[in-house]
Structures are given as structure tokens and as C-alpha cells.
Backbone bond lengths (Angstrom), bond angles and torsions (degrees), N, CA, C in turn:
res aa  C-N    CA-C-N  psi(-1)  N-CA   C-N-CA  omega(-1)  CA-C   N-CA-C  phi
1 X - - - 1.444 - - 1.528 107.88 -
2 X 1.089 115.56 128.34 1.854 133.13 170.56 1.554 109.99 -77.20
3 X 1.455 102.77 110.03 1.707 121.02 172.31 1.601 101.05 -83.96
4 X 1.312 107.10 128.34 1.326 107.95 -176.17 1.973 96.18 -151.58
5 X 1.680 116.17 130.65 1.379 109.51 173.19 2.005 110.09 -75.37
6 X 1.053 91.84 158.01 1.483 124.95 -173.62 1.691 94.39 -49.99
7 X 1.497 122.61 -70.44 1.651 109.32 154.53 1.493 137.71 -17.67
8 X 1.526 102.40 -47.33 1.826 97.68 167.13 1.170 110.13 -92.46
9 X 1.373 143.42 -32.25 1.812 131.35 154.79 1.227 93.69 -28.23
10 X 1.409 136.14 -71.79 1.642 128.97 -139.54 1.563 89.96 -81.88
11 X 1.239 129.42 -26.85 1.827 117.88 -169.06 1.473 103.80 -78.11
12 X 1.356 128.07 -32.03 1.073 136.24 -145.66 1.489 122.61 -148.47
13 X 1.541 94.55 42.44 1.596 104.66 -162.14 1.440 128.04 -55.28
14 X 1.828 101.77 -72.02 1.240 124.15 135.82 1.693 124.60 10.31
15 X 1.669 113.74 -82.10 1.031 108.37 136.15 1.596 154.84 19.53
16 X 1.540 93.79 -105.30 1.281 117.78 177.60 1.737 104.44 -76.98
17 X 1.031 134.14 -23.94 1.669 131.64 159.83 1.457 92.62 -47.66
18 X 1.162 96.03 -72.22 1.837 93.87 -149.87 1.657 101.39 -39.82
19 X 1.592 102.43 -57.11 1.653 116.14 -173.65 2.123 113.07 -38.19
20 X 1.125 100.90 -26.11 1.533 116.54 -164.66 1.667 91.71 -77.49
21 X 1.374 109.63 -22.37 1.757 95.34 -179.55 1.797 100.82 -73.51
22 X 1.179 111.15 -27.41 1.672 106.89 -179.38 1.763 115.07 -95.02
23 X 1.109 108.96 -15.83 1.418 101.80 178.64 1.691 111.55 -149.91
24 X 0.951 124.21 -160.27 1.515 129.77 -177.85 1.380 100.85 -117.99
25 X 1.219 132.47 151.74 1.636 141.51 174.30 1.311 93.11 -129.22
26 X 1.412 101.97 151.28 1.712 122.27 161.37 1.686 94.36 -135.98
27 X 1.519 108.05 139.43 0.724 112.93 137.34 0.894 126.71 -150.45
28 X 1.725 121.22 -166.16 1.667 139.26 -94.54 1.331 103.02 -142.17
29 X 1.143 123.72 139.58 1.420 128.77 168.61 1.690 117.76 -147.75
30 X 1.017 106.44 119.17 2.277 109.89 -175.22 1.333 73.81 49.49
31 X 1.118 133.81 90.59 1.771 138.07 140.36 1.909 98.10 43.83
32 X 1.277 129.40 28.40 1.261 109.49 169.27 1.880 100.73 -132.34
33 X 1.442 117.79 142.87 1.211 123.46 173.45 1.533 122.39 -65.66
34 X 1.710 117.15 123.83 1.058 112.67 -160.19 1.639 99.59 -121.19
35 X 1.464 120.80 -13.04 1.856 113.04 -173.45 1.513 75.83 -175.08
36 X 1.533 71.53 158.93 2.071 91.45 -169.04 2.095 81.93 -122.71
37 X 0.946 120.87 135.21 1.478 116.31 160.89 1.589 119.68 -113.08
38 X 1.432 107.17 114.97 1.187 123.15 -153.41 1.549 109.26 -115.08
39 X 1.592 118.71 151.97 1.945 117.05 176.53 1.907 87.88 -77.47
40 X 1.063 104.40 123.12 1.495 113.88 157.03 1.948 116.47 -50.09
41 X 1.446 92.99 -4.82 1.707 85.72 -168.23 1.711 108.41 -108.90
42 X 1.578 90.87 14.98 1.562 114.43 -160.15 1.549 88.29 -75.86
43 X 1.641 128.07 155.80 1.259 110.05 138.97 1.451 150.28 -49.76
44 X 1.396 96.63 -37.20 1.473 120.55 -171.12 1.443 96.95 -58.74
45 X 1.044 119.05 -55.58 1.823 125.49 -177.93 1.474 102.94 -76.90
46 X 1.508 139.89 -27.02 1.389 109.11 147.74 1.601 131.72 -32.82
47 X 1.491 96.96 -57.72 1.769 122.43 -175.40 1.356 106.28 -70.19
48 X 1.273 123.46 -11.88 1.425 105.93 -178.96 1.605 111.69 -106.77
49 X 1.431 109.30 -22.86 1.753 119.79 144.02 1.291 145.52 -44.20
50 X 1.782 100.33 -21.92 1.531 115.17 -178.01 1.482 90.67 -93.61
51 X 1.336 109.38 -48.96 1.892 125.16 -174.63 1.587 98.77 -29.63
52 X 1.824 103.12 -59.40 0.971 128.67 -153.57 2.000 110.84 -67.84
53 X 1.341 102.42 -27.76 1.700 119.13 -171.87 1.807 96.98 -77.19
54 X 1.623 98.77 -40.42 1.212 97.97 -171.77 2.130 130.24 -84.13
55 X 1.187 85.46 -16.50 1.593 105.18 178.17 1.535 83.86 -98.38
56 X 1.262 166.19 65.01 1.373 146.84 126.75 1.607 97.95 -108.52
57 X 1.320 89.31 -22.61 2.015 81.01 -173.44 1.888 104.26 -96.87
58 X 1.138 106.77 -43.79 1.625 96.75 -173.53 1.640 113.52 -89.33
59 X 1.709 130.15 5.80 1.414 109.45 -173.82 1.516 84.02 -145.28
60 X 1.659 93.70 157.35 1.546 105.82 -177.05 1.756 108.33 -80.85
61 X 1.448 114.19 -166.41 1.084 116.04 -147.77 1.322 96.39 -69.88
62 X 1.666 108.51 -61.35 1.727 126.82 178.55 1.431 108.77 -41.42
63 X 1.207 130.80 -42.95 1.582 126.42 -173.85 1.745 109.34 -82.73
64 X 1.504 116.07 -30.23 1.379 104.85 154.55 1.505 123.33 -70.90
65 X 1.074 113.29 -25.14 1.443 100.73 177.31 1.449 123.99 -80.75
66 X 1.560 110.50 -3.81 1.872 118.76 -177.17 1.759 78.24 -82.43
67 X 1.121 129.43 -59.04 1.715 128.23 -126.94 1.889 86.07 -79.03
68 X 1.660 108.36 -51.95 1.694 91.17 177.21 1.422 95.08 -53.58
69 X 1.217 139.98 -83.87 1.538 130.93 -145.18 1.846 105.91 -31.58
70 X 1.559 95.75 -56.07 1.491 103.50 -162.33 1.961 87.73 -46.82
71 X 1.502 116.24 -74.85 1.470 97.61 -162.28 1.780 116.24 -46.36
72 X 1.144 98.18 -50.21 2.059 94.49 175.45 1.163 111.12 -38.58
73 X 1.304 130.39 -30.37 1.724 128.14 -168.56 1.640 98.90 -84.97
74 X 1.398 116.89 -65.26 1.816 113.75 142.38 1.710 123.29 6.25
75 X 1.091 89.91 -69.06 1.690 109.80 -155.36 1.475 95.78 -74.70
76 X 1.202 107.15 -58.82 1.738 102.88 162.23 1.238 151.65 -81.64
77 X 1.845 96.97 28.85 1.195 115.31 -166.89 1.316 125.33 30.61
78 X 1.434 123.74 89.98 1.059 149.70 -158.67 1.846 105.70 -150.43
């Protein structure tokens, strides 16, 4: 996965889209990970869509928002 700050996403967007069909990006903001940009045709973003269908109905807002973070921190090896 390609670490890249939130400044070069916005300089070089274009870019980094296209690049997201071959790999996954996270990026970066004050040294902390803020969005991973992912190919929708990826598995991983299948599985994190079902994750995602299934944590809207059984957990409140605060406990979905630890479990995405926890995998994003995951994903960017963290």
C-alpha cells in the first residue's frame, strides 16, 4: 500500500485515481491516516461493504466508528 499526504492526493489527484486501480492508497494527514483509496473491484472493498451492511444495523454510531478506524489502521499497517 502507497502512503501518500492529503497535499499530494489534492496536487496529483488524477494520478493517484488511476494508480488506485493497481494498488490501495492511504492517505495522510499531521502524520495520521485519514482514507485509504481503494479499486471498488478489489476484494478487500467487497468485504469491507458486507462488514459495512452489517455493522449499520447491529452497532451504534461510536462502536462503528472504532471497528472502521481499527481496520483503516490495519490496512495501513499501523
Amino acid at each position: 500500500m502507497r502512503r501518500i499526504t492529503s497535499t499530494e492526493l489534492k496536487n496529483n489527484l488524477s494520478y493517484y485515481l488511476e494508480l488506485s486501480s493497481k494498488e490501495d492508497i492511504c492517505v495522510t494527514k499531521n502524520g495520521k491516516s485519514i482514507a485509504i483509496i481503494t479499486n471498488t473491484r478489489d476484494k478487500s472493498f467487497a468485504k469491507f461493504m458486507e462488514l459495512e451492511g452489517c455493522l449499520s444495523d447491529n452497532y451504534s454510531d461510536e462502536e462503528y466508528d472504532e471497528i472502521i478506524g481499527r481496520e483503516i489502521k490495519k490496512k495501513c499497517g499501523f
